[in-house]
DOGULUM-785271 format. One line per field, with one value per residue (C-alpha): x, y, z; residue number from 0; residue in one letter. Coordinates in steps of 0.05 Angstrom, whole numbers, padded with zeros to 5 digits, m for minus. Layout:
BEGIN
east: X/...
north: Y/...
up: Z/...
volum: NUM/...
lumke: a/...
// end
This chain:
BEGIN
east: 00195/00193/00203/00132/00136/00138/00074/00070/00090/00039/m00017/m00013/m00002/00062/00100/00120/00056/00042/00022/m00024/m00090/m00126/m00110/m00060/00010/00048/00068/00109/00095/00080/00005/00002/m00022/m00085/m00047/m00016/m00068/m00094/m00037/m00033/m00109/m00099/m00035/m00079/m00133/m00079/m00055/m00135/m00148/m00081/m00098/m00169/m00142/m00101/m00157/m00197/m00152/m00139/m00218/m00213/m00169/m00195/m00269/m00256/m00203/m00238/m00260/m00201/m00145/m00185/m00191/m00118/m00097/m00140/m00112/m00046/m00068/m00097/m00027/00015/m00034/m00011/00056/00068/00032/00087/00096/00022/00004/00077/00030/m00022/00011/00018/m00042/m00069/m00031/m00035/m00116/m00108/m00059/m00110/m00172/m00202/m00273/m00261/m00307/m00266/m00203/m00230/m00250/m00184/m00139/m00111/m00089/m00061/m00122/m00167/m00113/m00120/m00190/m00193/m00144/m00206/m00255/m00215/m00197/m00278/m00290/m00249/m00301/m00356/m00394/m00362/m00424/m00393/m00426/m00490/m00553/m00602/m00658/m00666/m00689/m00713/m00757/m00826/m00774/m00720/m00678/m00640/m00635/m00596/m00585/m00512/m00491/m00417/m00376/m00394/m00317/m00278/m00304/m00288/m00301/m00296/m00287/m00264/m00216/m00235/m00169/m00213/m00254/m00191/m00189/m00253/m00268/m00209/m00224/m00301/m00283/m00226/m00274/m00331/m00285/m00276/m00213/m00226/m00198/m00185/m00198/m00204/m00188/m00119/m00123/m00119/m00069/m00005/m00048/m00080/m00006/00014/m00045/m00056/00020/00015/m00043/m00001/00051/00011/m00020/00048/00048/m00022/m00052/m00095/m00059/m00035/m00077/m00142/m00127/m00098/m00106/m00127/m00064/m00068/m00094/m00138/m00210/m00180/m00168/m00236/m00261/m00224/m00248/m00320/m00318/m00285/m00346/m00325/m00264/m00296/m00371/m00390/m00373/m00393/m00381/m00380/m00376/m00415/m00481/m00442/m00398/m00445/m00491/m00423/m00411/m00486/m00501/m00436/m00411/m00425/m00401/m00466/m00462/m00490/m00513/m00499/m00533/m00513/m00544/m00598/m00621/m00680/m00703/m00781/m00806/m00873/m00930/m00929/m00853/m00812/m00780/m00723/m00711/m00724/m00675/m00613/m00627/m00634/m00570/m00531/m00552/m00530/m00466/m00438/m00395/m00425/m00384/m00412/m00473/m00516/m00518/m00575/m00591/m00674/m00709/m00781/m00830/m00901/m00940/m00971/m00902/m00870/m00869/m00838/m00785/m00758/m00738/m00701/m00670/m00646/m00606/m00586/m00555/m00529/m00491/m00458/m00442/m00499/m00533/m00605/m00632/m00698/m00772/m00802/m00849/m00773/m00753/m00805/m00775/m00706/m00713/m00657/m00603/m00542/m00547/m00612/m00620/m00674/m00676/m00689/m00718/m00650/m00629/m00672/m00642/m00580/m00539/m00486/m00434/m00428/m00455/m00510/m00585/m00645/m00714/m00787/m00851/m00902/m00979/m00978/m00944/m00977/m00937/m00873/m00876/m00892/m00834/m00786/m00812/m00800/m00731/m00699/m00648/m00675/m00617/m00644/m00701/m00720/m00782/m00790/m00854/m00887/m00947/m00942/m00992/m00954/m00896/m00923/m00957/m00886/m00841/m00901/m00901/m00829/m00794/m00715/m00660/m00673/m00720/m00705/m00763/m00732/m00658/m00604/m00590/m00519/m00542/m00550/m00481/m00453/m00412/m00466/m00513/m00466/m00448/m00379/m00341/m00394/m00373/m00428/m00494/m00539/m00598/m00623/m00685/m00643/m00585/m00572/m00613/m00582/m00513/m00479/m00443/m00415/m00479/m00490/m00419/m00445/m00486/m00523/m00521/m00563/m00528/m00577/m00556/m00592/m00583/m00583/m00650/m00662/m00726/m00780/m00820
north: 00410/00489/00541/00570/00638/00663/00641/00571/00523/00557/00546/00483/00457/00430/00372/00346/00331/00273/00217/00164/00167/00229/00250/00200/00210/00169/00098/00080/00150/00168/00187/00260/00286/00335/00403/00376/00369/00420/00471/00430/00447/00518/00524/00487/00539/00595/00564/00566/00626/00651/00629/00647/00716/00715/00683/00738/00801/00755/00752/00841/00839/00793/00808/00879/00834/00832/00771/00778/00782/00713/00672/00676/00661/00598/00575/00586/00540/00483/00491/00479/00415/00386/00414/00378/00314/00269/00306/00304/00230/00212/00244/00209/00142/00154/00162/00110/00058/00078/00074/00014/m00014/00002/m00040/00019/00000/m00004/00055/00106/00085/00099/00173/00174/00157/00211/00185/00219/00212/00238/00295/00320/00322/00356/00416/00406/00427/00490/00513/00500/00542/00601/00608/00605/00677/00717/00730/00779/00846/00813/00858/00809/00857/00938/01000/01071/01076/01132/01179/01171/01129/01084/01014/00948/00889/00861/00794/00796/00741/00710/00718/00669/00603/00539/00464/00409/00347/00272/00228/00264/00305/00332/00364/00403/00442/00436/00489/00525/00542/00557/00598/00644/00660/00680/00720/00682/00661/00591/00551/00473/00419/00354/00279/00263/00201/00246/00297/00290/00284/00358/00382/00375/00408/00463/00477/00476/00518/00572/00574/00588/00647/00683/00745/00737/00789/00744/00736/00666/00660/00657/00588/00557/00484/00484/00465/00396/00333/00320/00335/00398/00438/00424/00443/00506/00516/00502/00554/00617/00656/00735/00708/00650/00667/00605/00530/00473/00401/00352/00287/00228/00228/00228/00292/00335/00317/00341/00406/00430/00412/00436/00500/00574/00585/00588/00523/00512/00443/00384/00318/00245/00218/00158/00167/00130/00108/00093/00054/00071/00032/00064/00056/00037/m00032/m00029/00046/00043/m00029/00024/00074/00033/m00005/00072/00105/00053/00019/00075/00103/00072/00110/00176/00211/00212/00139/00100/00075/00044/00023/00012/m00015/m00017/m00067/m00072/m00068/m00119/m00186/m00149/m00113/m00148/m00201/m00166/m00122/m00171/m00214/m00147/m00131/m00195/m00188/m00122/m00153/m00113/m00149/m00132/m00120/m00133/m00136/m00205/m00187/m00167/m00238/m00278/m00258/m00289/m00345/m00374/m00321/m00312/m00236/m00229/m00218/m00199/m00122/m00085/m00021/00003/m00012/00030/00087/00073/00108/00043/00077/00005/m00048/m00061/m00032/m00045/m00061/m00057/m00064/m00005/m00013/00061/00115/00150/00088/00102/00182/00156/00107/00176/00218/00166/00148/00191/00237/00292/00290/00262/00215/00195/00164/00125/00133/00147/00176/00254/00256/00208/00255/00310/00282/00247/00312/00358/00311/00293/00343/00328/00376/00349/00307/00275/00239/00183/00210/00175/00201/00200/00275/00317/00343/00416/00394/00366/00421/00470/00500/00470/00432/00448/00454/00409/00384/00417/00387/00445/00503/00556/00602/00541/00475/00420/00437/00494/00522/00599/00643/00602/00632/00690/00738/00805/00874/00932/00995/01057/01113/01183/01257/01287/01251/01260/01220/01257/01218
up: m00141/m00170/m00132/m00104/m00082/m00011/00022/m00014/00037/00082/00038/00023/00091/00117/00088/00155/00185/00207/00155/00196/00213/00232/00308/00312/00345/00295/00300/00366/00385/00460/00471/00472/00533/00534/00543/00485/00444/00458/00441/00379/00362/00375/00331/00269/00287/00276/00211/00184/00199/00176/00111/00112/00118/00063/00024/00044/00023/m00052/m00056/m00055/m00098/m00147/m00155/m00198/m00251/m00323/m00351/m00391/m00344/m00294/m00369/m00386/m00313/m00330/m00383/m00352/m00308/m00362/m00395/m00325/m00312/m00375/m00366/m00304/m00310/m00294/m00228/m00210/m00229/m00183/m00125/m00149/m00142/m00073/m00052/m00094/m00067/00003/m00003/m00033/00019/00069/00038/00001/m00032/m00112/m00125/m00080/m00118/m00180/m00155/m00127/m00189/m00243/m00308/m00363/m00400/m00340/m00325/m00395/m00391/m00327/m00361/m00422/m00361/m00341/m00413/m00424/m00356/m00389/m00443/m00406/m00394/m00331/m00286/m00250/m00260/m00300/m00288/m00260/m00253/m00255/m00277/m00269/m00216/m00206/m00173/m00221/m00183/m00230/m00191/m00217/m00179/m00201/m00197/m00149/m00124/m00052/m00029/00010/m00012/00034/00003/00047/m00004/m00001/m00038/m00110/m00136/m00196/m00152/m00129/m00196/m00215/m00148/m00169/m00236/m00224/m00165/m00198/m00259/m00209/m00175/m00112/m00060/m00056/00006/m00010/00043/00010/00046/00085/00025/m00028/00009/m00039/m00103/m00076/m00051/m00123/m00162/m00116/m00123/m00199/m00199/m00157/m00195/m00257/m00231/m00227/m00266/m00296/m00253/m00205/m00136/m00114/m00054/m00086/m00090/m00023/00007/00080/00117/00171/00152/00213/00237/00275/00204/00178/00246/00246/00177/00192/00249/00213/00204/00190/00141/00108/00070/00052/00052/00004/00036/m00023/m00006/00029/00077/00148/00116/00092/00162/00200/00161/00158/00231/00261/00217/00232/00156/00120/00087/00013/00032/m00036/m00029/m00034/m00112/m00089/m00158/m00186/m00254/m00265/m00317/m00329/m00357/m00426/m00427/m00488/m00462/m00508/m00491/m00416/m00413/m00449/m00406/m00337/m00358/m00370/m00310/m00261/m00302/m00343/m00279/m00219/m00165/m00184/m00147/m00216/m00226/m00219/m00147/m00156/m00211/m00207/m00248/m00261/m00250/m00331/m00358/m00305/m00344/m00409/m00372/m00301/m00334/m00386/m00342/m00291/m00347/m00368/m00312/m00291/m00352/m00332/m00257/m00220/m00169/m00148/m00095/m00102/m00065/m00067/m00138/m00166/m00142/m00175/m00248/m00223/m00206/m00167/m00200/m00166/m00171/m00142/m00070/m00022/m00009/00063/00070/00073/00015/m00019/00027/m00007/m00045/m00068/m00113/m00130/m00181/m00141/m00141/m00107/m00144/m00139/m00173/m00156/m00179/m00204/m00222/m00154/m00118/m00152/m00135/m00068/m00064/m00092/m00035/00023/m00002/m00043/m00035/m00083/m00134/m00205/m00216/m00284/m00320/m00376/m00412/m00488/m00447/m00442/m00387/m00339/m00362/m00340/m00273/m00252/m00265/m00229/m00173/m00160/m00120/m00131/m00158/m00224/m00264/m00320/m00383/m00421/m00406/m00364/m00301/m00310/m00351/m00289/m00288/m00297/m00356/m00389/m00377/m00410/m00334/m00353/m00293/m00224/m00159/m00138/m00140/m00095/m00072/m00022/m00031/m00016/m00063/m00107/m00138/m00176/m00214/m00190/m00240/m00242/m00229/m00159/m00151/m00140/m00096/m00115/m00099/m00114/m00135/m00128/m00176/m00165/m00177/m00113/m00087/m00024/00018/00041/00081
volum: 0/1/2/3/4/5/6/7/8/9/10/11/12/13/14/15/16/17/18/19/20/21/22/23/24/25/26/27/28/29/30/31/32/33/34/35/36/37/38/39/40/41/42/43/44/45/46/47/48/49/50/51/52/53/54/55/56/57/58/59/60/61/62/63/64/65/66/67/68/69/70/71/72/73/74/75/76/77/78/79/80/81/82/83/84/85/86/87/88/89/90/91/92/93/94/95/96/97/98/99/100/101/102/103/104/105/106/107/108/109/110/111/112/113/114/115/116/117/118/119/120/121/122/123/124/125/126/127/128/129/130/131/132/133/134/135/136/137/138/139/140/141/142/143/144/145/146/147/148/149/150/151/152/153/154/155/156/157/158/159/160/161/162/163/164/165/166/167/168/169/170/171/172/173/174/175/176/177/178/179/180/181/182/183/184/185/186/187/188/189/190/191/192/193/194/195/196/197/198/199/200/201/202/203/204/205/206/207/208/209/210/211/212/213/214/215/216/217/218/219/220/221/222/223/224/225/226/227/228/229/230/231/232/233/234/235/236/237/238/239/240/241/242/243/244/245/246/247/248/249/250/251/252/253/254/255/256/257/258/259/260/261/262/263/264/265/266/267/268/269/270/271/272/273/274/275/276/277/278/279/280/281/282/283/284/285/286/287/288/289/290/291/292/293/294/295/296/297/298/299/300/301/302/303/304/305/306/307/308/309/310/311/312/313/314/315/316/317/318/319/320/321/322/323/324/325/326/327/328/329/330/331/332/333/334/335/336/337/338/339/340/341/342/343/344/345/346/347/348/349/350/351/352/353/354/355/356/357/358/359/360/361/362/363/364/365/366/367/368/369/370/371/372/373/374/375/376/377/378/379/380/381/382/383/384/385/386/387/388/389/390/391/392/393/394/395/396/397/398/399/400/401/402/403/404/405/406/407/408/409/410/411/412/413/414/415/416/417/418/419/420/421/422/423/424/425/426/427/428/429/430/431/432/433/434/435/436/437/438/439/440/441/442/443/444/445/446/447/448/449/450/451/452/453/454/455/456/457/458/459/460/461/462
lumke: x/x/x/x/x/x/x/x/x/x/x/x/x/x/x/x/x/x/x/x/x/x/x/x/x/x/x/x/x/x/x/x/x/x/x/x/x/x/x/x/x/x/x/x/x/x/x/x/x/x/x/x/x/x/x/x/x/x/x/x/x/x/x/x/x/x/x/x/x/x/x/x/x/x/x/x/x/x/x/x/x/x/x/x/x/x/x/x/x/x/x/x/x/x/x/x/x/x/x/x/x/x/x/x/x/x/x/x/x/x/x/x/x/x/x/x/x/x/x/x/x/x/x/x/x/x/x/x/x/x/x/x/x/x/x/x/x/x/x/x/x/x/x/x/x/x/x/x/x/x/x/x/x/x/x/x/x/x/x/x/x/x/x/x/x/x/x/x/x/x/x/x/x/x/x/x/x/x/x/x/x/x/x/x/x/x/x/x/x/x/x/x/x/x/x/x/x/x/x/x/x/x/x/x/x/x/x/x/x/x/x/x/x/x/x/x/x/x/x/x/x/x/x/x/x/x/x/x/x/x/x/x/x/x/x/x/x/x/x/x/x/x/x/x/x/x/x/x/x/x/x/x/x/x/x/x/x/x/x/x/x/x/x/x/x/x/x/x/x/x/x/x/x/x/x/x/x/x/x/x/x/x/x/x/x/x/x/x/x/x/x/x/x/x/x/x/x/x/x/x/x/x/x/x/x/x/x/x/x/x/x/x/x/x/x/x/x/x/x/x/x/x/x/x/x/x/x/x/x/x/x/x/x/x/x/x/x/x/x/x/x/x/x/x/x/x/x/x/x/x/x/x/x/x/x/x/x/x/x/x/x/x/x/x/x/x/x/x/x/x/x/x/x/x/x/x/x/x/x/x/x/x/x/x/x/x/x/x/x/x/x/x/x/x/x/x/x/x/x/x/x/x/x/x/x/x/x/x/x/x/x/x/x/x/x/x/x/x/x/x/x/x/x/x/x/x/x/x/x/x/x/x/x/x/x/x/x/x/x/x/x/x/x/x/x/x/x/x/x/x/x/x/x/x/x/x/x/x/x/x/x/x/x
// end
């Protein structure tokens, strides 16, 4: 590999670590004893931190840069990513056939995997990212004031950003890219099973930056490959402003309920499609079919359909062969059932299964007697990413997206839409389905903070 500059090896965590499981001595290895383990935890906490630091002093240093100076760095870094391909799908490999060695489902080997196809695309996202407006410095509000204060509230990055991800390697530049045009030090900690596939793009990435004016650690990749980093990670409050887990249920849970980062919380996609009783069949069967079999391992496909009761005998049936044909098997309630007969890729569904988000073919199904039933349905078991209704009636339009509270809420539109890229954000650091800071994609201005900058003449208060 190129040469990397000084603190490279340190940012990107060390090579020699172990390579089994997480907390594990190695194979053959004697157990490690607790004052062990403990002197190991305590040098991973010094390595975080270490880095944090550094992340923290690049963050000063980067927020004043002009727009000009972060886009080139940018597309420095599009240009090394197709540059280096070769060297970055070898990584790939790697990890690829490691997770598939160990009985990795189909849909996280698919988030896994870089081609050259998907690695040109991903440079597309950053180039795409470098034309996107710079927040930084955007008046969000202001003013002159009775006393002639002049007030503006400015838009500024957050900092040190930390995001916790799993085995997704675009998500490694997509955080990079939207983090260095905000203006913030971003700190990587993605899955052990995507490790060398992160190694190689954070690496690339750092070398790019030389001599465009934006320091190499405001992009670093949180060194160890075991729960102690991220736990260090989670816990360096004062150096770290804010983390964004993205990722499954049990992570996000883990970051939200155990950091004392201030944690922009993203949500696992149980996403569900409604077909309505005024519902085009034709047009709700295209979209149903999209939204769950278009890219099933991502958190905007479909997860539910339901159906009302009117529209039942035109649709189910429809839908189920439609399905069937794409290899999706149902999960359905027993009124589901009755349209399939004795279909192989019908089964009976649990309450759980509606809880589910599958990344999968599969989806569960149910017939509601009312839109009311179906809102209903959304509230108990959704995960307020993206639900969707189908309907030629404005008023059940309007009653559905007044009623449903999830991130975002789409009428006679795929699901598959709620996505940064797709809502001109370019490529988001996540979805989030929280009240607070940030809803639905977060693209740059969730990036950023605010501060108010009070301008005067000598005013002084009185009282």
């Amino acid at each position: 590999m190129r040469r990397r500059g000084a603190n490279a090896s340190r940012a990107r965590g060390v090579r020699g670590e172990n390579r089994g499981p997480a907390g594990s001595a190695g194979r053959g290895a004697v157990p490690r004893s607790r004052e062990q383990e403990q002197a190991m935890s305590e040098g991973t906490r010094e390595q975080v931190l270490e880095v944090a630091a550094r992340g923290r002093a690049a963050a000063a240093d980067l927020a004043p840069l002009p727009r000009g100076v972060k886009d080139a760095a940018l597309h420095a870094i599009a240009d090394a990513l197709t540059a280096r391909a070769e060297e970055i799908l070898k990584a790939n490999a790697v990890d690829v056939e490691r997770a598939r060695e160990g009985g990795t489902p189909a849909y996280m080997l698919d988030r896994l995997a870089l081609s050259a196809d998907r690695l040109a695309q991903i440079a597309d996202a950053v180039r795409e990212v470098a034309g996107l407006p710079d927040p930084v410095g955007e008046v969000v509000r202001g003013g002159t004031l009775p006393n002639g204060l002049e007030l503006r509230q400015l838009r500024v990055p957050l900092g040190v950003v930390g995001i916790i991800y799993e085995g997704r390697p675009n998500v490694t530049v997509d955080a990079a890219a939207l983090t260095l045009k905000s203006g913030n030090a971003v700190l990587l900690r993605g899955s052990s099973s995507a490790y060398d596939s992160n190694v190689a793009l954070v690496d690339v990435m750092r070398d790019a930056l030389a001599g465009t004016g934006v320091p190499g650690d405001a992009i670093q990749l949180v060194p160890g490959r075991d729960r102690e980093s991220v736990k260090h990670l989670m816990r360096a409050r004062g150096l770290v402003d804010v983390l964004i887990p993205r990722g499954g249920a049990s992570l996000i849970n883990s970051v939200v309920e155990e950091s004392t980062v201030p944690v922009i919380e993203t949500g696992v996609g149980n996403c569900t499609v409604y077909v309505d009783a005024a519902a085009d069949v034709e047009m709700a069967l295209d979209i149903l079919v999209n939204a769950k079999t278009q890219r099933p391992s991502v958190c905007n496909a479909a997860e539910t359909f339901l159906v009302h009761k009117d529209v039942a005998d035109a649709f189910v049936p429809r839908a189920l062969a439609a399905l069937r044909d794409k290899g999706v098997t149902v999960h359905g309630d027993e009124r589901v059932r009755e349209y399939g007969g004795d279909a192989e890729n019908i089964v009976a569904a649990t309450e759980e299964d509606y809880r589910t988000e599958y990344l999968s073919l599969d989806i569960a199904a149910a017939v509601v007697d009312s839109l009311d039933d179906a809102v209903r349905h959304i509230r108990a078991y959704s995960s307020g990413h993206t639900e969707a209704i189908i309907t030629d009636s404005q008023q059940a339009a309007k009653r559905f997206v007044a009623l449903v509270d999830s991130a975002a809420v789409a009428v006679n539109a795929s699901t598959r839409f709620t996505d940064g890229g797709e809502f001109g954000f370019g490529a988001e650091i996540g979805i989030s389905t929280q009240k607070l800071h940030a809803r639905g994609p977060m693209g740059l201005p969730e990036l950023t903070s605010t501060k108010y900058v009070i301008t005067g003449e000598g005013h002084l208060r009185g009282v």
